[in-house]
N, CA and C atoms as a LAMMPS dump frame, in Angstrom:
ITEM: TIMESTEP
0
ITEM: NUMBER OF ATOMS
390
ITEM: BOX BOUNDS ff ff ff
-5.0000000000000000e+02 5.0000000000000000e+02
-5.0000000000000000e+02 5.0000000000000000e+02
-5.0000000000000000e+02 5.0000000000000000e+02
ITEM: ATOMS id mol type element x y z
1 1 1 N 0.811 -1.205 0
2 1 2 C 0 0 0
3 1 3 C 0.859 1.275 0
4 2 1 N 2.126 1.011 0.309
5 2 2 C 2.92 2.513 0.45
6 2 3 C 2.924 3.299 -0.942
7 3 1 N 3.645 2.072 -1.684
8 3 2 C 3.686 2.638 -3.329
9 3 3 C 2.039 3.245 -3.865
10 4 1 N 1.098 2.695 -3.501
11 4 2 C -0.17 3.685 -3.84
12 4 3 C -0.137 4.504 -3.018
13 5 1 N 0.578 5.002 -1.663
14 5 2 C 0.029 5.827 -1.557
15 5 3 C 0.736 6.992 -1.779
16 6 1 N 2.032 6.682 -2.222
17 6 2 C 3.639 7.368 -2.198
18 6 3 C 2.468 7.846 -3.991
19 7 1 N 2.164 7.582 -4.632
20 7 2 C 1.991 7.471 -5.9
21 7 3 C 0.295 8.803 -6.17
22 8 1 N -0.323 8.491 -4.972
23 8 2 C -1.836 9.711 -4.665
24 8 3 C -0.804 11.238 -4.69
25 9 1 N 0.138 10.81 -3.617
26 9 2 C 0.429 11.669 -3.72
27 9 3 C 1.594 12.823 -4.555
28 10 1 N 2.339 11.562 -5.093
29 10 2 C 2.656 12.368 -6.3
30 10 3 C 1.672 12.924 -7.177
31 11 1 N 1.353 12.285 -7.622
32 11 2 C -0.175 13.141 -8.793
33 11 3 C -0.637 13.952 -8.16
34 12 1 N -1.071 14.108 -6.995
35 12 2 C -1.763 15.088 -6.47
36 12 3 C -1.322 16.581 -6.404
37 13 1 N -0.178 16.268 -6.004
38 13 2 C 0.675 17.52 -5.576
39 13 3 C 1.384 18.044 -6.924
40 14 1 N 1.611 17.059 -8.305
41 14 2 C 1.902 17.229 -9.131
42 14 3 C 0.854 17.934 -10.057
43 15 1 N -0.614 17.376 -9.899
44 15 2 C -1.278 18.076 -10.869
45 15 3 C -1.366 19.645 -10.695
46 16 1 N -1.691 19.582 -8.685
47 16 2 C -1.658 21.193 -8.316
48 16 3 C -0.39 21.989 -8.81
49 17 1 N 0.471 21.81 -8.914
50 17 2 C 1.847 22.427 -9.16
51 17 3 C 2.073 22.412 -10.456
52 18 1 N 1.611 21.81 -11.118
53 18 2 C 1.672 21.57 -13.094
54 18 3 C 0.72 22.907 -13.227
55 19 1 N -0.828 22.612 -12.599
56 19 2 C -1.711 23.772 -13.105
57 19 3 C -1.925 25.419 -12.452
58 20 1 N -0.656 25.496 -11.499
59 20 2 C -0.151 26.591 -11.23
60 20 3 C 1.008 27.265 -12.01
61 21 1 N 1.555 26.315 -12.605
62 21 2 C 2.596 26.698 -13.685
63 21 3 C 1.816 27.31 -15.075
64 22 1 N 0.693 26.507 -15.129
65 22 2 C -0.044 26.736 -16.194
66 22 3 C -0.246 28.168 -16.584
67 23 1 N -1.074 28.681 -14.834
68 23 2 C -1.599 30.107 -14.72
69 23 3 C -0.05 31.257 -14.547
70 24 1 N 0.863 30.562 -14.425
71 24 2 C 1.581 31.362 -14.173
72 24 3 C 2.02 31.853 -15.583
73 25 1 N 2.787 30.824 -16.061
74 25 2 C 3.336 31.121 -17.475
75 25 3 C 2.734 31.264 -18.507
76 26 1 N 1.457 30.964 -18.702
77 26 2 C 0.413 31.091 -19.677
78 26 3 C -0.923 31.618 -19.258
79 27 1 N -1.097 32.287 -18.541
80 27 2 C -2.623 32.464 -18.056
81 27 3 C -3.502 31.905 -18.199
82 28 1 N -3.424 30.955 -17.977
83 28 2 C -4.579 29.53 -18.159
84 28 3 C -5.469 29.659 -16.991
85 29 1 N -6.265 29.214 -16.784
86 29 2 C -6.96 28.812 -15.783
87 29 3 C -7.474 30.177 -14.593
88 30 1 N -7.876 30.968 -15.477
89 30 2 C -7.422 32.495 -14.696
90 30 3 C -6.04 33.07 -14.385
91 31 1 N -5.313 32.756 -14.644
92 31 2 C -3.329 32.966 -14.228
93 31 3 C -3.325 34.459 -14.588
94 32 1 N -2.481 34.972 -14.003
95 32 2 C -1.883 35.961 -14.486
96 32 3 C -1.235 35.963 -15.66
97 33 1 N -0.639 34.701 -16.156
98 33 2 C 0.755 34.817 -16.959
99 33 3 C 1.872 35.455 -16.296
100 34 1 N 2.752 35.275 -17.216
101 34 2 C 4.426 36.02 -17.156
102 34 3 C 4.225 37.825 -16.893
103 35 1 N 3.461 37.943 -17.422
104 35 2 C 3.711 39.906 -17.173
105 35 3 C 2.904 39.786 -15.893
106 36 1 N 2.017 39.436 -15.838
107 36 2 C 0.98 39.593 -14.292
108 36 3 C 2.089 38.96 -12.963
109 37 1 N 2.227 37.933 -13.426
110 37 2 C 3.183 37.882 -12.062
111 37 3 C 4.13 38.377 -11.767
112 38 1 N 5.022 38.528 -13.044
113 38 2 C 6.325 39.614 -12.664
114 38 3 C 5.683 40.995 -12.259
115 39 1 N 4.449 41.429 -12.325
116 39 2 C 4.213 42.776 -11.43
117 39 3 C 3.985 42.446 -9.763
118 40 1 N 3.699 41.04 -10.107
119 40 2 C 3.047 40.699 -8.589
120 40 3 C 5.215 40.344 -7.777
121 41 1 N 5.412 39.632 -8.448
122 41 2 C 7.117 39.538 -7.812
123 41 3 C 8.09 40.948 -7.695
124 42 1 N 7.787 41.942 -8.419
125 42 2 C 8.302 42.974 -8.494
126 42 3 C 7.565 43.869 -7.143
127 43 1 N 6.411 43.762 -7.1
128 43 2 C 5.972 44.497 -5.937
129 43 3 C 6.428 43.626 -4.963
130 44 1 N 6.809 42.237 -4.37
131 44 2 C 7.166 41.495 -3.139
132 44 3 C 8.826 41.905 -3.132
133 45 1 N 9.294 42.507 -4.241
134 45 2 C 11.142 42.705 -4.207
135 45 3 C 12.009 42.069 -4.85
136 46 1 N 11.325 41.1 -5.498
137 46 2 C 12.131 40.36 -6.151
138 46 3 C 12.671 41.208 -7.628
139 47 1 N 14.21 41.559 -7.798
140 47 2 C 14.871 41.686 -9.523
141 47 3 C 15.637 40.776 -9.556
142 48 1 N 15.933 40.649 -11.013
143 48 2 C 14.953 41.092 -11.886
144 48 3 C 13.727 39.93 -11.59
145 49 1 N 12.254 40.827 -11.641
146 49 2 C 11.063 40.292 -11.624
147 49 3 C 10.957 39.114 -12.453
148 50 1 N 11.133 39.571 -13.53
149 50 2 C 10.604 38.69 -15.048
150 50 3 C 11.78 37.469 -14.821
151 51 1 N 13.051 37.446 -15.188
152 51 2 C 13.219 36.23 -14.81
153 51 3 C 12.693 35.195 -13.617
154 52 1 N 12.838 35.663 -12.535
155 52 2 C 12.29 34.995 -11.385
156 52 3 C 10.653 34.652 -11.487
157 53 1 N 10.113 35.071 -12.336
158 53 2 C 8.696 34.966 -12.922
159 53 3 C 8.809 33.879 -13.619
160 54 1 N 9.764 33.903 -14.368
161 54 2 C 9.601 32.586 -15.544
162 54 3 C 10.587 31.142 -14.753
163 55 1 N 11.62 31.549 -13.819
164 55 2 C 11.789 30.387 -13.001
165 55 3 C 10.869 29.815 -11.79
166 56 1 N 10.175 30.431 -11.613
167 56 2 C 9.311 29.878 -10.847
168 56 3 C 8.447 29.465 -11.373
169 57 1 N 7.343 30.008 -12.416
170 57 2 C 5.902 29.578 -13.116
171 57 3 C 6.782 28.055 -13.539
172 58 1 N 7.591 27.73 -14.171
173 58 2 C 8.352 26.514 -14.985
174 58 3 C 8.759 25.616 -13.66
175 59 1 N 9.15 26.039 -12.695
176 59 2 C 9.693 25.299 -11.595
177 59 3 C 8.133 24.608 -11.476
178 60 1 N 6.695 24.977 -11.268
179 60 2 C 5.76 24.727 -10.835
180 60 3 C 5.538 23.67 -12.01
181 61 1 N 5.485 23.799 -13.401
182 61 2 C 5.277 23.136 -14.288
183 61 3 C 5.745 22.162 -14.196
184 62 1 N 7.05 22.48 -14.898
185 62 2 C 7.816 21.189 -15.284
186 62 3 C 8.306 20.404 -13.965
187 63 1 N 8.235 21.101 -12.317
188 63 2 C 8.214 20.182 -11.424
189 63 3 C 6.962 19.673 -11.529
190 64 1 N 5.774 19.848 -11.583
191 64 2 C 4.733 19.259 -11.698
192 64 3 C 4.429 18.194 -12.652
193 65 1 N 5.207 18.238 -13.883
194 65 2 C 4.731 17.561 -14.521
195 65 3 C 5.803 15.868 -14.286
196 66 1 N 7.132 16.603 -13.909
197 66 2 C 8.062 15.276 -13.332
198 66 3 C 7.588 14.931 -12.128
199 67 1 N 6.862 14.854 -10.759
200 67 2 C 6.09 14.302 -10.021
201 67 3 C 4.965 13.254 -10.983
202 68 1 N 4.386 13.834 -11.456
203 68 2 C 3.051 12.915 -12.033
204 68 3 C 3.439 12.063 -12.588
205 69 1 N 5.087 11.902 -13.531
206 69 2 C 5.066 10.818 -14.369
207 69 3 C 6.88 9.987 -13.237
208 70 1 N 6.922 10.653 -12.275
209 70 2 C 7.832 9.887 -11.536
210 70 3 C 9.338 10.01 -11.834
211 71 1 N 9.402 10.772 -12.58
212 71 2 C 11.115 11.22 -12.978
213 71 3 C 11.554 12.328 -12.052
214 72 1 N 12.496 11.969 -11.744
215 72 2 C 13.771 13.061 -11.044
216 72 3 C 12.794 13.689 -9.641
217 73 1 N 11.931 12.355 -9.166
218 73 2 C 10.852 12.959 -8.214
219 73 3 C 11.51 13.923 -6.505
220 74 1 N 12.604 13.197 -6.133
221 74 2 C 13.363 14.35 -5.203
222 74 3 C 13.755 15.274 -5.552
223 75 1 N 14.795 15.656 -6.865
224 75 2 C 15.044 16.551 -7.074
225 75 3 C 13.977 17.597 -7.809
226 76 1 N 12.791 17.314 -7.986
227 76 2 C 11.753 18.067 -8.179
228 76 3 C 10.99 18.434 -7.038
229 77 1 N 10.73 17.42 -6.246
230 77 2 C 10.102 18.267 -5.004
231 77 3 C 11.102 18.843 -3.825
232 78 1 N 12.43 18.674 -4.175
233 78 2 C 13.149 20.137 -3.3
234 78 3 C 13.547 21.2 -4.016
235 79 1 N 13.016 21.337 -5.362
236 79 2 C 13.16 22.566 -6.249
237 79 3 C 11.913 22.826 -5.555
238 80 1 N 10.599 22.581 -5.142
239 80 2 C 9.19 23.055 -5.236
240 80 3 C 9.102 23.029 -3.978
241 81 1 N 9.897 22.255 -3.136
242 81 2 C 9.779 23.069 -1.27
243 81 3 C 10.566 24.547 -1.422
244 82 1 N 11.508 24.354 -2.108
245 82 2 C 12.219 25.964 -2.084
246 82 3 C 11.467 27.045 -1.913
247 83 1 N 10.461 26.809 -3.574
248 83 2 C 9.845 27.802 -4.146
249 83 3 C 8.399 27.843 -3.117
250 84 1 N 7.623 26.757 -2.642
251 84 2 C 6.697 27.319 -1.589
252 84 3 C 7.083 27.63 -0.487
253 85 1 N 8.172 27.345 -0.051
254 85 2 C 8.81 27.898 1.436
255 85 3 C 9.205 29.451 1.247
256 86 1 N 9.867 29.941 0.181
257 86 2 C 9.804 31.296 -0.47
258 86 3 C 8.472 32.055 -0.574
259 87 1 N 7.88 31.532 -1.046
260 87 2 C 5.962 31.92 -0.802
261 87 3 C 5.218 31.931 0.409
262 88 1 N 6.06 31.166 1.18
263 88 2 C 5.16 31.276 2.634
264 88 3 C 6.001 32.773 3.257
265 89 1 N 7.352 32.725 3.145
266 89 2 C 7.829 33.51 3.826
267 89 3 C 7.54 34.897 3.095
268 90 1 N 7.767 35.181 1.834
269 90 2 C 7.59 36.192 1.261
270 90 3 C 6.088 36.923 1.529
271 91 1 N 5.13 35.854 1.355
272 91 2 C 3.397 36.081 1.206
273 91 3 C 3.091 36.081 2.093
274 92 1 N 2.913 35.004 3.351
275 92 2 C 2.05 34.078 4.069
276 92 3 C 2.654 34.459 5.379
277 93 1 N 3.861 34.406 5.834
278 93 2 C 4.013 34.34 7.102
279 93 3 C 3.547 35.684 8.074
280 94 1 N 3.962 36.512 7.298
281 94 2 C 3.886 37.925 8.533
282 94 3 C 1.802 37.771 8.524
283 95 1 N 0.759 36.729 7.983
284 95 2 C -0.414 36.919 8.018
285 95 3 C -1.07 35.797 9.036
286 96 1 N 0.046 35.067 9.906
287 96 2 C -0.783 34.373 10.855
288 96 3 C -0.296 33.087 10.176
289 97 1 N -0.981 31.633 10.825
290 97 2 C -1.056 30.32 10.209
291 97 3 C -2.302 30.225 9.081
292 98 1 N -3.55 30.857 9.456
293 98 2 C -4.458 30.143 8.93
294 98 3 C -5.06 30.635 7.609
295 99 1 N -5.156 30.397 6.863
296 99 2 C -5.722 30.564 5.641
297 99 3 C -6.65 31.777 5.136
298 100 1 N -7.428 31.483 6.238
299 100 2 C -8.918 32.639 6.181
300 100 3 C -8.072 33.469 6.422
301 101 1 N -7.358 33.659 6.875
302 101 2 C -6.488 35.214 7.115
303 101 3 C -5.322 35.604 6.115
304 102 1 N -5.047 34.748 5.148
305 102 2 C -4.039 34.346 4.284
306 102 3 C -2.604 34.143 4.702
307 103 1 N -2.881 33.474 5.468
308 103 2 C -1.543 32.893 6.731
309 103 3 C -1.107 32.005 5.632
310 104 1 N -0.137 31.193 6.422
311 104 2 C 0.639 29.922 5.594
312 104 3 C 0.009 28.958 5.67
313 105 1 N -0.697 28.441 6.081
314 105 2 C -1.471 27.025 6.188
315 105 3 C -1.374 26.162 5.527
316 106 1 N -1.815 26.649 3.979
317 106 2 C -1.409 25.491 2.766
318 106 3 C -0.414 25.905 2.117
319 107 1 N 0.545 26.487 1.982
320 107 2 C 2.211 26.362 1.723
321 107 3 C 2.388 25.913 3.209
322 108 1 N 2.223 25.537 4.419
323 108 2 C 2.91 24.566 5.055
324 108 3 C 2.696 22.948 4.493
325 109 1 N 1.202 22.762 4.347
326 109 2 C 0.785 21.627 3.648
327 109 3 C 1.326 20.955 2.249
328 110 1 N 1.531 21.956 1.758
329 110 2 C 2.406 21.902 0.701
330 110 3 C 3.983 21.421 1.253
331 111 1 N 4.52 22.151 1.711
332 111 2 C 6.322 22.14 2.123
333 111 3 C 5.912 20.576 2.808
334 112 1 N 5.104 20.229 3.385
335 112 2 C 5.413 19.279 4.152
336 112 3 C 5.07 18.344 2.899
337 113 1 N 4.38 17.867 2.125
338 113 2 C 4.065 16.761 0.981
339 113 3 C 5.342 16.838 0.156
340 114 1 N 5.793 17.679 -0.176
341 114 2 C 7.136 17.51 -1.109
342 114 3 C 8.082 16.866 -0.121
343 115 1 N 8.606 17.19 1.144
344 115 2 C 9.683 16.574 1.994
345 115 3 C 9.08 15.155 2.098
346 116 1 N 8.063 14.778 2.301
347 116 2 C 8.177 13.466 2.427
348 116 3 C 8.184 13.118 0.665
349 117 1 N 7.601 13.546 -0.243
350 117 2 C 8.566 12.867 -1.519
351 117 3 C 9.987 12.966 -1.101
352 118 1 N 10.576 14.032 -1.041
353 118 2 C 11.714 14.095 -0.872
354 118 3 C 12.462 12.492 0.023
355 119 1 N 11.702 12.051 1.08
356 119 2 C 11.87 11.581 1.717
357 119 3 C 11.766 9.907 1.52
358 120 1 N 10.712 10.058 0.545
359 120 2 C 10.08 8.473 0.017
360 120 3 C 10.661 8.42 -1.43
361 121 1 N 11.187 9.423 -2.191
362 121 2 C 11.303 9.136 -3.603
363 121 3 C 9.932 8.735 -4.12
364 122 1 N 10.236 8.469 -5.62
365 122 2 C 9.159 7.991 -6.351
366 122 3 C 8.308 6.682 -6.392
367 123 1 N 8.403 6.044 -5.556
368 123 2 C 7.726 4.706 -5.229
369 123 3 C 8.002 3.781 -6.244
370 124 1 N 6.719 2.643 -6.505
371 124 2 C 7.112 1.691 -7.508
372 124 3 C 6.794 2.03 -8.878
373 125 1 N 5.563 2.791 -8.537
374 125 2 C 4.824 3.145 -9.862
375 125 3 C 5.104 4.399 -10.449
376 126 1 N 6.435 4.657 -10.697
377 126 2 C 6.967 5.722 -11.952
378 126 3 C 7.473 5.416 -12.823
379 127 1 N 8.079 6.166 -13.889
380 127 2 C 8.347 6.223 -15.264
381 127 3 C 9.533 5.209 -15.663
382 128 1 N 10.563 5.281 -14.611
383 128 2 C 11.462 4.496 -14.858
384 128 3 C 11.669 3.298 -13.642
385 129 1 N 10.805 3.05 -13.323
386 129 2 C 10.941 1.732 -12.675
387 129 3 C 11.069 0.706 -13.443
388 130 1 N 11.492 -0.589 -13.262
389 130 2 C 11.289 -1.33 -14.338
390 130 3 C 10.401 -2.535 -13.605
């Protein structure tokens, strides 16, 4: 049962993080895109904005999309604890824990599901298992 469950939660955390990349870099799904968020990273301090816009929206993607199919699954979810631990602290922390208040709550939920990938690797059921 571990490998199913090591495996829920890759996809899971992978689809959320694929279709945040989506909105980021392409404005899909309501997203900002690349210019909307680099105004939103430029107002938190980050230069240059626009690059750090396009490494992160892609970090969300293409880490998202290597979770779901089981490739390079640690070194994708400690690229994507980075980047939500950066989001909690940048966004989330000075607003409390809880959500309704736009605390950290789910970037903790988050940071904590990638460390245990981090922790479990990709189970049985990924891309290059044989």
């Amino acid at each position: 049962m571990l490998n199913w469950g090591i495996l829920v939660l890759r996809l899971g955390l992978g689809i959320m993080f694929m279709a945040h990349g989506m909105q980021k870099a392409f404005g899909l799904f309501g997203g900002p895109g690349i210019k909307g968020f680099s105004g939103m990273l430029s107002g938190l301090g980050f230069v240059p904005a626009t690059f750090w816009a396009y490494v992160a929206a892609y970090t969300e993607l293409l880490g998202g999309v290597l979770l779901i199919i089981g490739l390079q699954v640690r070194p994708a979810a400690a690229l994507l604890l980075i980047l939500i631990v950066t989001a909690a602290i940048k966004v989330h922390l000075g607003k409390g824990f809880f959500l309704s208040s736009g605390g950290f709550e789910y970037t903790f939920i988050i940071a904590t599901a990638c460390l245990a990938l981090i922790l479990l690797g990709p189970g049985k059921f990924s891309i290059l298992n044989k």
